[in-house]
N, C-alpha and C positions, 0 to 999 in steps of 0.2 A: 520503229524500234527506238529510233534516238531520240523521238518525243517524247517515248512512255517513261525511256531512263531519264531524261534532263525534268518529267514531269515528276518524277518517282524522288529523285534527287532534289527539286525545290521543297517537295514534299516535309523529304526527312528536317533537311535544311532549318525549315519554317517548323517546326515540332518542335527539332532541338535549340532553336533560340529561342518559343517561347518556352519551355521547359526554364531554360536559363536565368529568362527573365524574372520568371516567375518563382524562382527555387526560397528564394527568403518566403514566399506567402506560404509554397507545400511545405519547407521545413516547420514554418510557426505551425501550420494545421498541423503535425506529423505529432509535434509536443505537446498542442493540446488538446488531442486524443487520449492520451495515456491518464489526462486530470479530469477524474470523476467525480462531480461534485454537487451532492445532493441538498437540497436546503434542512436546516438541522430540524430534527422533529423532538417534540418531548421522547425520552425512552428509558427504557429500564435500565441499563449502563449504558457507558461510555467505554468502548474497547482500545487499547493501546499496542498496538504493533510494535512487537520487538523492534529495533535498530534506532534507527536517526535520532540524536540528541545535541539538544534540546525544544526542538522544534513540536515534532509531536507530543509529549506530555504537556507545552505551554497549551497548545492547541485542546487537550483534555481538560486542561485547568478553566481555560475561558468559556468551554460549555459547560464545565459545572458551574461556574460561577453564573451563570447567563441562565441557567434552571434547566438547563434540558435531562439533565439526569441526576439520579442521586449516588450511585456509585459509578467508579471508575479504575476498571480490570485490567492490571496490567501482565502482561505477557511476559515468560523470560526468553530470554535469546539463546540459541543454541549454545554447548557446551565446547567451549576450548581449549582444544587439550594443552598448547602454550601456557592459559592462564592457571589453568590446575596444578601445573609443573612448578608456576609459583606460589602458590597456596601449599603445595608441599616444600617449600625452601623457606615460610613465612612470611612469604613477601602478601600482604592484603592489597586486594583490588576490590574494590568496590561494584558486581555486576549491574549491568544497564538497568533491571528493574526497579534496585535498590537506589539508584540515581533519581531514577524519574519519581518513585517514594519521597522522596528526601525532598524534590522541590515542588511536589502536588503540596504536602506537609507544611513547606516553608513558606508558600503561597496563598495558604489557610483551609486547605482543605483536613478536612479531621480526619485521623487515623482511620476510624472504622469503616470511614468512607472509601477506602483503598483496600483491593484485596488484591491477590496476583495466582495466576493461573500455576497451576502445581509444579508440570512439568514441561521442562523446553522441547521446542523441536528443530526442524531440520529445514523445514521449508514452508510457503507458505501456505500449503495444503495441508499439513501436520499441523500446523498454529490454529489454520481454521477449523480444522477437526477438534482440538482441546478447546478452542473457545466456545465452540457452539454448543458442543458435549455439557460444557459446564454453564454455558447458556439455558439450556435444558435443564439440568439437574437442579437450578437455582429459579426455575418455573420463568425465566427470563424472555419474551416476546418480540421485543424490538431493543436492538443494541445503534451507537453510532459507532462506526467505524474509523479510527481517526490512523489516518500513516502518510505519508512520505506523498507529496500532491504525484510525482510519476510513477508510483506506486499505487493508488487509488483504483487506476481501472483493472487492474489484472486482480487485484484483491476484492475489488465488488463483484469480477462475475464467478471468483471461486468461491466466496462466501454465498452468494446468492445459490450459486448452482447444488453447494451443498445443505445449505441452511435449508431449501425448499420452500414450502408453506409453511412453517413454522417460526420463523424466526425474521422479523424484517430487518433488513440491513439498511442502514442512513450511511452513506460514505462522506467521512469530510477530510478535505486534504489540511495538511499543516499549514496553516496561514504564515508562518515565518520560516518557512522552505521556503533556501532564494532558489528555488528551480524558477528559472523564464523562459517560455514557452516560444516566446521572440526572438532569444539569443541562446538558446543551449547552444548550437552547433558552432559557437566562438569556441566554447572551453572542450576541450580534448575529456575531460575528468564526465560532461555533463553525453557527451558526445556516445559516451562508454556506455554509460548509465539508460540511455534510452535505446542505444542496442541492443543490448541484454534486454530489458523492457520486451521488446516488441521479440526476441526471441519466445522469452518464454511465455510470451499471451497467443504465439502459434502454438506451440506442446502444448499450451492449454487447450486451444480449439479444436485440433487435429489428434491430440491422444488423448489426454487426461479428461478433460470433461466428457468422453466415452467408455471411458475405463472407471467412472465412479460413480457411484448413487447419489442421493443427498442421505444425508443422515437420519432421516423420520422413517427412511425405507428400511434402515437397520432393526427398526423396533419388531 
C-alpha cells in the first residue's frame, strides 16, 4: 500500500512540475487558438465588426487597397443608452461606424465604396445574422471577415455555422491588434479578454450552435 501511494504521489509530483514547466508553452497554445486566420481570398466585401478601433478598419483598408475586394461593410455597434442621454443634452459623439468611415475615406477609399449595415445589434450572433442577411440580399457569395485577432475564432465558426453553403467566410485578424499570443497572461486587461473568449466559444458549442440553423434553411 505505501508503494502504490509514494508511487501514486511521485506520480502527481511529476505531472505537476511538468505542467509548471510547461505553463508559458500551453498558455502561448491557449492564445493562439482563439486567432483564426485564413489566407485572404479575392471576395465580394470586406466585413467589419463592430468594436476595436482603429485596428480593424486599418486592416479593411489594406485589403481593399491590396484588391481583395471592392466594397467594405461596416457594422454598427450596439446602442448606448449613456451615449443617447448625450445626444439628448447636445453633446455629439461621433459613433464607431462613422469613425471607421471617416478613416476608410481619409485613407482613399471612395465613398461609395463604403456602405454600413442598417441596424446595430447586441451580440455577435445578431451582427452575423444582419450581415449575412444583407449578404444575401446584395447577391453577395464570399465576404472577408476582418475583427479583433482573439475575436477571429468564435466569429468564424458562428458565421460559418450560420452562413452554411451559401456564403464563404475568409477570417482575417487585425494585423495591428497588439494581442500577443506569447504574452497575454502578463497583462490582467488581456488575461480578462481571453476568459470571456473561451467562455463564450463553450455557449457556442454546447447551446447555441444547437439552438440555430444557418440561415439558407430560413428560406
Amino acid at each position: 500500500m505505501r508503494r502504490f501511494l509514494r508511487a501514486t504521489l511521485v506520480a502527481v509530483l511529476t505531472l505537476a512540475g511538468g505542467v509548471y514547466l510547461s505553463r508559458a508553452s500551453l498558455l502561448e497554445r491557449a492564445g493562439s487558438f482563439l486567432i483564426a486566420e485564413d489566407a485572404p481570398l479575392a471576395s465580394d466585401a470586406i466585413v467589419v465588426l463592430s468594436g476595436s478601433f482603429p485596428d480593424r478598419i486599418l486592416e479593411a483598408v489594406a485589403l481593399y487597397r491590396d484588391g481583395y475586394a471592392k466594397q467594405i461593410v461596416l457594422c454598427r455597434e450596439p446602442e448606448n443608452h449613456a451615449l443617447n442621454l448625450l445626444k439628448e443634452r447636445g453633446v455629439k459623439i461621433e459613433p464607431g461606424f462613422e469613425r471607421n468611415r471617416y478613416v476608410a475615406e481619409s485613407l482613399g477609399v471612395p465613398p461609395q465604396a463604403i456602405s454600413v449595415i442598417g441596424e446595430s445589434a447586441g451580440s455577435t450572433f445578431g451582427e452575423a445574422r444582419q450581415v449575412l442577411r444583407n449578404a444575401r440580399e446584395r447577391g453577395f457569395h464570399s465576404i472577408l471577415l476582418v475583427t479583433s485577432k482573439i475575436h477571429t475564432r468564435r466569429a468564424a465558426v458562428i458565421y460559418r455555422h450560420l452562413a452554411g453553403d451559401s456564403v464563404r467566410i475568409v477570417t482575417r485578424p487585425a494585423r495591428d491588434d497588439s494581442f500577443r499570443p506569447d504574452t497575454w497572461w502578463h497583462s490582467r486587461a488581456q488575461v480578462r479578454r481571453v476568459v470571456i473568449e473561451y467562455e463564450k466559444l463553450i455557449v457556442f458549442f454546447f447551446l447555441d450552435r444547437w439552438r440555430t440553423s444557418p440561415l439558407d434553411e430560413e428560406i
